[in-house]
N, C-alpha and C positions, 0 to 999 in steps of 0.2 A: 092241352086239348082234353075238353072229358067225355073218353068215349062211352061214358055211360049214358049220355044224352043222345048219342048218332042213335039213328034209325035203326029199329032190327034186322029188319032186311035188307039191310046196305050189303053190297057186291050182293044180289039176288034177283033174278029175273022180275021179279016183285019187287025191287026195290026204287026209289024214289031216284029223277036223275038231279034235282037240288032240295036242298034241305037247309035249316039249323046247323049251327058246326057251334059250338060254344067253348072259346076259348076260357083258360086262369090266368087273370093277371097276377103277379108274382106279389103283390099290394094292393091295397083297395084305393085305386084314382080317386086324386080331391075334384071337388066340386067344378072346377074350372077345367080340368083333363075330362070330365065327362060329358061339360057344356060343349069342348072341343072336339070330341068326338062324333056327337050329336048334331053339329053345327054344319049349319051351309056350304063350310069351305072344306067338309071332309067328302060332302056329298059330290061336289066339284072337284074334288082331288082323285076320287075312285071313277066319277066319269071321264075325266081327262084321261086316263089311263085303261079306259076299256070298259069299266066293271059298273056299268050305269043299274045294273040291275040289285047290285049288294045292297043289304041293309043291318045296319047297326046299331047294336041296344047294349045298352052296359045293365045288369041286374048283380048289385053289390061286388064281388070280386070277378066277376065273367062277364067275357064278353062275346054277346051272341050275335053269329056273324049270319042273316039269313040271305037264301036266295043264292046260295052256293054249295058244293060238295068239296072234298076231303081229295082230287084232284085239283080243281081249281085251286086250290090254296096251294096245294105245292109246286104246281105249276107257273106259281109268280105271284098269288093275291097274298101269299103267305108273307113272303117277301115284305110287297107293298102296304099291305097292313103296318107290318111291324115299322117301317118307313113313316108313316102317319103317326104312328101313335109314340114314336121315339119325338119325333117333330113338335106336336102337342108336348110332352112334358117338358123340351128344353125353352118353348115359348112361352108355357107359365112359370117354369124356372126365372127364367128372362123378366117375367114381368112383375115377378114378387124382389129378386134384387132391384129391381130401377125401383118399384115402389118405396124400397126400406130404403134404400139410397136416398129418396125425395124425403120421404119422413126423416130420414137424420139432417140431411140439410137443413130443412124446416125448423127442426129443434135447435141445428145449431144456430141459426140466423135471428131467429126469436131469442135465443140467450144471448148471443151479441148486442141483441138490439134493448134487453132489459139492462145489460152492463151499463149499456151507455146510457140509457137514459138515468141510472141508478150514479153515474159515475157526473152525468152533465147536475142532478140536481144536489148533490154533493158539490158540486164550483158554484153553485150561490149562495153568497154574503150577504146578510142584514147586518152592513151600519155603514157609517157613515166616515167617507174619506176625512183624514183629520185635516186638511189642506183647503178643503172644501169650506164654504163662510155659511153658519146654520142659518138657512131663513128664518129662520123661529126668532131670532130676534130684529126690532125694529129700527133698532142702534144699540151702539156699544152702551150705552146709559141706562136702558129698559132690561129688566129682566128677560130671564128666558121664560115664556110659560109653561113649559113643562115643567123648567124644576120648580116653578112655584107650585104647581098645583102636583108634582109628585110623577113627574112622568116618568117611566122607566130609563129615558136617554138620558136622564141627570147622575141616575144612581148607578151608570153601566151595567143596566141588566139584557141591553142588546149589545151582542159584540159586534 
């Protein structure tokens, strides 16, 4: 809590009956805890629960709770705040593991899948079964043309 931002005249016949209350988070919320915060189902969360009138702003490490006083918060919004916003970090806890979990999957499935293909075009052979009868020639009496004219299958330069 920083009471250097409550009102002066708090507990004062002059004083305000809601205000600003500006909490410190112990950390500066990432991007996604502030989105959460700010997001339609916090405003739905604090209405469900009574406090239709709260409003909430995060300004770097505070967060300012307006449209409430320093009773209502210890009276149960204290509470239910903290409820919210414990909630918020363990569902983007939550959603950055299943991310990195999907990105290693990803990575590993893609390297399975370079193996194999790395490992299928390694099992193809250029030459020719020795059992196999070359077309290349027209009869046993005709040459082959390759090796007349110098074809690499005469000199075994394919294996």
């Amino acid at each position: 809590m920083l009471v250097s931002s409550l009102p002066a005249a708090l507990l004062t016949d002059a004083g305000p009956d809601r205000y600003t209350v500006e909490a410190v988070f112990t950390r500066r919320p990432d991007h996604e805890e502030v989105a959460g915060i700010l997001g339609n189902e916090t405003r739905t969360f604090l209405t469900d629960r009574g406090y239709s009138t709260i409003e909430l702003k995060v300004s770097d490490r505070r967060l300012e709770i307006a449209n409430t006083n320093l009773e209502e918060l210890r009276d149960g919004l204290g509470g239910i705040l903290g409820e919210l916003l414990a909630d918020i970090s363990i569902r983007v806890k939550s959603q950055r593991v299943i991310a990195t979990a999907r990105s290693q999957l990803a990575a590993e499935l893609e390297q399975d899948r370079a193996t194999a293909v790395v490992r299928l075009a390694e099992s193809v052979v250029f030459s020719v079964p020795s059992e196999r009868p070359n077309p290349a020639r027209v009869d046993e009496g005709q040459p082959n043309s390759w090796e007349e004219e110098g074809g690499a299958a005469a000199r075994g330069r394919i294996a």
